[in-house]
C-alpha positions as CSV (number, residue, x, y, z in Angstrom):
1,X,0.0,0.0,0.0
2,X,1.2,3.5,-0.8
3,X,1.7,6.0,2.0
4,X,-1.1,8.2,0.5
5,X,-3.2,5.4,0.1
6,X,-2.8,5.0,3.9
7,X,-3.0,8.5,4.9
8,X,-6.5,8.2,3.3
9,X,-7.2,5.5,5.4
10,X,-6.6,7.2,8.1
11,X,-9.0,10.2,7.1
12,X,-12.1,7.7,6.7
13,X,-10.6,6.1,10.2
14,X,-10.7,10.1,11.8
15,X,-7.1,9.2,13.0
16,X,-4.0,12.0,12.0
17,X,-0.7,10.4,12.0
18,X,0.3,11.7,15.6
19,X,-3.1,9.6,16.7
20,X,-2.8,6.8,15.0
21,X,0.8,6.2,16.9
22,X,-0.6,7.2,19.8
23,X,-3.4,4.7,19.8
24,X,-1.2,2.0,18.8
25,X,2.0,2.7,20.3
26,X,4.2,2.8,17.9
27,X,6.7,5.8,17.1
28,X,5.6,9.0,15.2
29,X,8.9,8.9,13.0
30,X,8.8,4.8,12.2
31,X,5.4,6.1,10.5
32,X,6.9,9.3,8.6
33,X,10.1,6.9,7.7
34,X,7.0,4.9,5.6
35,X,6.7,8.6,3.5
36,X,10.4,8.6,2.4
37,X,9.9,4.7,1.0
38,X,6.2,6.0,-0.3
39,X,5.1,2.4,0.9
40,X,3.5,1.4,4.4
41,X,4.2,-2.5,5.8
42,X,1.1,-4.9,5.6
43,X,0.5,-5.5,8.9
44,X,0.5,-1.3,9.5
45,X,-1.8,-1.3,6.1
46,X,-4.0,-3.8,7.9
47,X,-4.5,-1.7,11.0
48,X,-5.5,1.3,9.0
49,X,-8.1,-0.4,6.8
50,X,-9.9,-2.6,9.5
51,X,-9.9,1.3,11.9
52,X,-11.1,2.8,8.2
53,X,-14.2,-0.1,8.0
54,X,-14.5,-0.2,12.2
55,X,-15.3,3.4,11.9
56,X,-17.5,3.3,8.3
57,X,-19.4,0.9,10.7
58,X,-20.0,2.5,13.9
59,X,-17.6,0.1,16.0
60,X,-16.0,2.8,18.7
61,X,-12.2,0.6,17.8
62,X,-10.2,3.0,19.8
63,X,-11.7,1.6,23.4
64,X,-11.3,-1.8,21.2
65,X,-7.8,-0.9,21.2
66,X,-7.3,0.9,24.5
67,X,-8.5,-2.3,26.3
68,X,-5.7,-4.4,24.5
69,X,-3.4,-2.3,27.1
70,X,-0.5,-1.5,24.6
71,X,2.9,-0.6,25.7
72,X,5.3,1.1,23.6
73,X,8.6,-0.5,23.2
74,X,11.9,1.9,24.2
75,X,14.7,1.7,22.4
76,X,17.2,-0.6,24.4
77,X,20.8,0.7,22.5
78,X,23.3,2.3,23.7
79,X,22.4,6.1,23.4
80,X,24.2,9.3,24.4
81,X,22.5,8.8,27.5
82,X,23.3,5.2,28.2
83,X,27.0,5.2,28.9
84,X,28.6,1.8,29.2
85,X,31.0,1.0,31.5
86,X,34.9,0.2,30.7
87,X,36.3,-2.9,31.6
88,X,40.0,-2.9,32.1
């Protein structure tokens, strides 16, 4: 699926971007990284079509979702603010 393709998605689902992430927990830039590639994975094209026909039917999916209890992953490398110990 193209990333404009799922942008529209998103407009039938009422979701923006920032939204969308938020709801499933996911990062704001791994979605924009999907507009430089101008293609979206399945499994995030899935999402946005079944929140797209959820919505077209009058299922409320976000407390769907909410329930599921999602926790967004952290990054576990080393960052600027992780500093490693030496070993001698």
């Amino acid at each position: 699926m193209t990333f404009i393709e799922f942008k529209k998605l998103l407009l039938d689902a009422e979701l923006t971007i920032p939204k969308f992430t938020a709801l499933i927990k996911v990062s704001e830039k791994n979605i924009q990284a999907y507009k430089k590639k101008k293609e979206v994975p399945n499994a995030i094209a899935t999402v946005a079509a079944c929140f797209a026909k959820m919505n077209q039917e009058g299922i409320d999916y976000k407390a769907l979702i909410e329930q599921l209890d999602l926790q967004k992953k952290e990054k576990k490398g080393a960052g600027f603010s992780n500093k490693k110990e030496k070993k001698d």
